[in-house]
N, C-alpha and C positions, 0 to 999 in steps of 0.2 A: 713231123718230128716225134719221134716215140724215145720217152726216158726212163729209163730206172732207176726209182731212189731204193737204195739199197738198204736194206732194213733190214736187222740180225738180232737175233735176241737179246732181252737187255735192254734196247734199242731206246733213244731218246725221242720222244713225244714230239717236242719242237723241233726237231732236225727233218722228220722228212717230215710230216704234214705241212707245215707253214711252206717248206722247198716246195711239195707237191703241188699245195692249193694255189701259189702263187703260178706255177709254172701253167698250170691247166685253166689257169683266166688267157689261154692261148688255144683254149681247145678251139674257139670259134676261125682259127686259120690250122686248123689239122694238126694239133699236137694233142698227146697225151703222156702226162703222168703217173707210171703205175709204180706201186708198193711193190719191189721183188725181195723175194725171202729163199732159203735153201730148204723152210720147210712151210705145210701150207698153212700154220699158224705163229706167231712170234709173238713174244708180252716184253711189254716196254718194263723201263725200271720203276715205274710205279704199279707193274700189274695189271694194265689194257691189252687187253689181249686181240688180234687183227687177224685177219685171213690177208692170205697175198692176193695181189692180182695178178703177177708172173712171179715164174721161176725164175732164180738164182743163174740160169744159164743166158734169160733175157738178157742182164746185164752185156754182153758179147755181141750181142744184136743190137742195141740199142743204137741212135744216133749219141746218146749223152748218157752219163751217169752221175748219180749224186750217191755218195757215200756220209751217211749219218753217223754220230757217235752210240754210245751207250755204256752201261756198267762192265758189260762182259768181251770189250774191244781187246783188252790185252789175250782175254783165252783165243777170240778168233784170229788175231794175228798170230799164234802160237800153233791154228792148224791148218797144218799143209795141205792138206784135203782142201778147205776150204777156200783156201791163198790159190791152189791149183785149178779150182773152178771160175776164177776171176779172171777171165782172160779179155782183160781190158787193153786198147788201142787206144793212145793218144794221136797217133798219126791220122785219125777218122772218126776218134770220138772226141767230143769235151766229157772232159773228166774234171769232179769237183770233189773234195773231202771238207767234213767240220769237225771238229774238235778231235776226238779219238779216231774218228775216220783219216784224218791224216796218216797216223800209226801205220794202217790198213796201206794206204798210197805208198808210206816208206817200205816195209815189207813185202811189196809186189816191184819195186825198184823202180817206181814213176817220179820219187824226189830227187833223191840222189843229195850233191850235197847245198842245192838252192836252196834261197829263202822260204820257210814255210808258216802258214798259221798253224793254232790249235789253240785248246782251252787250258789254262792253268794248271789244272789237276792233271791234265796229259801233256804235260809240258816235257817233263823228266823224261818220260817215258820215250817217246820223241826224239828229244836231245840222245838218248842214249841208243838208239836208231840210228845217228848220225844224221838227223836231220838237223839244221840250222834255223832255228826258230827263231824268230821276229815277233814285235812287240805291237802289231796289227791287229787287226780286225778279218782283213782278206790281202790277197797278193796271189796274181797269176802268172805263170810264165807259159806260154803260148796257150796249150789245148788245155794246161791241165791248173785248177786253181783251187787254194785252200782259203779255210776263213777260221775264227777262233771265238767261242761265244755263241750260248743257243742259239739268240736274236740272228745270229750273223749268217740263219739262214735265208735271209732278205736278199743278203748283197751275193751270196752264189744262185739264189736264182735270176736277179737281174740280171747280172754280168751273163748268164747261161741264154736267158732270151734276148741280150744285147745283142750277143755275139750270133746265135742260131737265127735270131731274128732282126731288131732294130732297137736303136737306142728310145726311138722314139716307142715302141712296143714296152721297152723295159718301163718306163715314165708309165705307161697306161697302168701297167699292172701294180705296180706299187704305188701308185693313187691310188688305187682301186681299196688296195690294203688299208691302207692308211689311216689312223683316227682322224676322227673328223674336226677341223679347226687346225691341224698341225699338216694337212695331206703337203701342202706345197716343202713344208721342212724336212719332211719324209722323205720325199721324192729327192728335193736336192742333195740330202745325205745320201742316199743311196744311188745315188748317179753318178756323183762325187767321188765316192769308194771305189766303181767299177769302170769309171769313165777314161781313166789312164791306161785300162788294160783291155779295153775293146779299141781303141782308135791305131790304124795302125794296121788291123788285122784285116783277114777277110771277114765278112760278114758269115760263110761257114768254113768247119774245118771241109779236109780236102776227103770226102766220103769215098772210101774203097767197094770195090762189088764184093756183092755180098756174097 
């Protein structure tokens, strides 16, 4: 399974590392999580600055995508350059958004008028999208799923290796995360979150040739 978290300048620190790192406690059954950017360096909103590990085009190859938020979401939802290199597939990809990444989902027409997350500050913003925001954490509707809250990128990558993988795989890795003393409370919250939205489905989407 090969993923893109989509990381754009601006880009928020805890959206795609913690998605990445959790997802890549899957490298040992063939997966990878890489950093994709449109250029080969990006600086978060405090100023860390990253080299990509793929390009901005990987996202369209990928089996999965994770869309991150950050400060400068509204300018990148504003360019169409941009929006036109995103040629995402929910019919053969999972597709994931957090916080201002939703924005990003709405603008590429993967919401439409379903239930969506996001974070408070990009709430408006959102709403004025025509997206239907919800007072959640996450919520998926088939391939494609949002969450709302740094932390909340726990529960899109569980739900992302539930589904890619096994429920029981999701449990490994967010133990794994977990502080120590609290791992079983961890674990149950976030299985909890994602476990109504993986049961039901296949275990993958329906992967198209490539």
């Amino acid at each position: 399974m090969q993923i893109a978290v989509l990381t754009l300048d601006g880009y928020n620190e805890l959206d795609s590392f913690i998605a990445a790192a959790i997802l890549n406690r899957m490298r040992g059954k063939g997966w990878a999580a890489h950093i994709a950017s449109p250029t080969e360096e990006v600086t978060s909103m405090n100023g860390v600055t990253v080299r990509r590990q793929r390009p901005l085009d990987f996202a369209a190859e990928a089996d999965a995508v994770l869309i991150g938020s950050g400060i400068r979401t509204r300018d990148h939802a504003a360019d169409a350059d941009l929006l036109a290199r995103l040629r995402l597939d929910p019919a053969r990809q999972l597709i994931g958004a957090q916080c201002s990444g939703t924005l990003l989902l709405a603008k590429l027409g993967l919401v439409g008028d379903l239930p969506a997350c996001t974070d408070l500050t990009t709430k408006p913003w959102v709403i004025e999208a025509g997206v239907n925001v919800i007072d959640a954490p996450f919520v998926a509707h088939g391939n494609v799923a949002t969450a709302g809250g740094c932390l909340s990128s726990q529960y899109l990558a569980a739900w992302m290796i539930a589904r890619l993988g096994s429920l029981k795989d999701a449990e490994e890795a967010i133990h794994y995360v977990a502080p120590v003393g609290e791992k079983a409370e961890y674990v149950d919250r976030a299985l909890g979150v994602v476990r109504p939205f993986v049961e039901g489905h296949a275990s993958t989407p329906q992967l198209a040739p490539a």
